[in-house]
N, C-alpha and C positions, 0 to 999 in steps of 0.2 A: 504494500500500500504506500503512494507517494504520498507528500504535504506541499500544498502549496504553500508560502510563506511568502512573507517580504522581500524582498532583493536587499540584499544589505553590502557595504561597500568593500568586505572580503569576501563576496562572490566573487570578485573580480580575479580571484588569484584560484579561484578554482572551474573558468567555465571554457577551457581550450578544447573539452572534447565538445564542444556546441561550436565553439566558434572558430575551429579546424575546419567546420563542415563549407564545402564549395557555394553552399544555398542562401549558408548564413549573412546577413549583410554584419559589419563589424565597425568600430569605432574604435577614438582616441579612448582612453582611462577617462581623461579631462570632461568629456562627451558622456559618460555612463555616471560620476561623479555628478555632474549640473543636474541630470535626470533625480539621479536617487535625493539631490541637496533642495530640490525646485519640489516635483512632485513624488514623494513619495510613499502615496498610498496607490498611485496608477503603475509602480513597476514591482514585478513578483518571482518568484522561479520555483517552479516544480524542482523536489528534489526528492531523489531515493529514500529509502532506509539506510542506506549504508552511506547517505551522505553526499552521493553522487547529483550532480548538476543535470536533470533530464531537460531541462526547458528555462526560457527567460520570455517575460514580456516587458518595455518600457514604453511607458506612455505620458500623454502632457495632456493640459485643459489648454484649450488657445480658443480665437475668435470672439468677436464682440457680443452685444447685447443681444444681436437676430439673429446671430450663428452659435454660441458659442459651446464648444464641443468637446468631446474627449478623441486623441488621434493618437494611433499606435505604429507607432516609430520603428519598431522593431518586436517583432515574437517567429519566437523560434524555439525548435525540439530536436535532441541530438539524433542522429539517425538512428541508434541502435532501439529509439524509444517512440517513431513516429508510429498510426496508427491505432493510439491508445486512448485518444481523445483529449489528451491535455494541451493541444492547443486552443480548442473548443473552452473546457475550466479556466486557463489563464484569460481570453478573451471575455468569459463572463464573468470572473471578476472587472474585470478592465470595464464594462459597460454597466455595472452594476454600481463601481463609485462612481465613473462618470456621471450617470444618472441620481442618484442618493445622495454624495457628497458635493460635486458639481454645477448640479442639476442643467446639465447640456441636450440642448436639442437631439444632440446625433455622437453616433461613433464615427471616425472615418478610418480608412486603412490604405496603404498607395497599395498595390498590387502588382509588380511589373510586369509587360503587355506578352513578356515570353516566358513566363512563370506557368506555362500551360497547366500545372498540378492544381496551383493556387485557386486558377481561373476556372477548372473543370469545377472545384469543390463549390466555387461559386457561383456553380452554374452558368458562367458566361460562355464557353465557348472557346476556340484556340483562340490564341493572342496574334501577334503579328505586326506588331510595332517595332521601334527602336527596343533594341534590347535593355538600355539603361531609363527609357519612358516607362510610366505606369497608368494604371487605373486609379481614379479617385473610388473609392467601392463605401457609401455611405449605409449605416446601420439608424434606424430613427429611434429615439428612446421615448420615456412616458411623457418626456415635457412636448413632443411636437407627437399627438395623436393624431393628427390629419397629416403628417408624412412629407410636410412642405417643404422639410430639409432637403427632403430626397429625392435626387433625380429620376428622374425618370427612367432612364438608359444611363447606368454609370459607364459601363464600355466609352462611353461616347466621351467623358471626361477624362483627357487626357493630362497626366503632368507631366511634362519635362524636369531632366534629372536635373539642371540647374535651379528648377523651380522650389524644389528641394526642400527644406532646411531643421 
């Protein structure tokens, strides 16, 4: 049985079998510190029993008054561990303080356009972009019950990777 848990800032020194993996997007130390220093009830890691780093999600509140939302930056599951549903667990936590603690319109998540696994799961269909472009791929929470956040066709919202940040 795994635990979810907080991310806390000596995860950092034990999560190379996650972030060895080719799929993984990865950051500065500097980068995973501002996260855990700014928000840190939106980032978490599934962990074994024995201790082991199965998974990471880091996330932020951003956006104004009519947007403002919770966005996941980055989640990810070491491959030895994908398939078991915990990236599904870390993303409902993730929307569950968005919404509770936040109280945000919407989740968003960038999706990249050649991530064909991501985009099947999402029902969308192959990708076929620039490989460093994504999807904007928004979730609507209890604050926007008419779904106004949400686009209509996310496919359609494209980010450029310098759009980024």
């Amino acid at each position: 049985m795994s635990t979810l848990r907080p991310f806390r800032a000596t995860d950092l020194f034990k999560f190379n079998n996650i972030n060895l993996d080719v799929w993984t997007e990865t950051y500065g130390i500097a980068f995973y510190l501002s996260y855990l220093a700014r928000w840190p009830d939106l980032c978490c890691v599934q962990e074994a029993p024995t201790g082991r780093m199965m998974g990471y999600v880091i996330g932020k509140a951003e956006g104004s008054t009519t947007d403002f939302h919770g966005h996941v930056t980055a989640i990810t599951v070491a491959p030895e561990y994908r398939r078991l549903s915990l990236g599904r667990k870390m993303m409902d936590l993730l929307e569950r303080v968005s919404d509770e603690a936040y109280n945000g319109f919407f989740v968003d998540l960038y999706v990249r356009c050649t991530n064909d696994i991501a985009i099947g799961i999402l029902g969308l269909g192959p990708g076929g972009k620039d490989e460093e472009d994504a999807f904007d791929m928004r979730k609507p929470l209890s604050r926007d019950p008419m779904r106004r956040t949400v686009r209509a066709n996310g496919r359609d919202m494209i980010v450029s990777a310098h759009d980024v940040s």
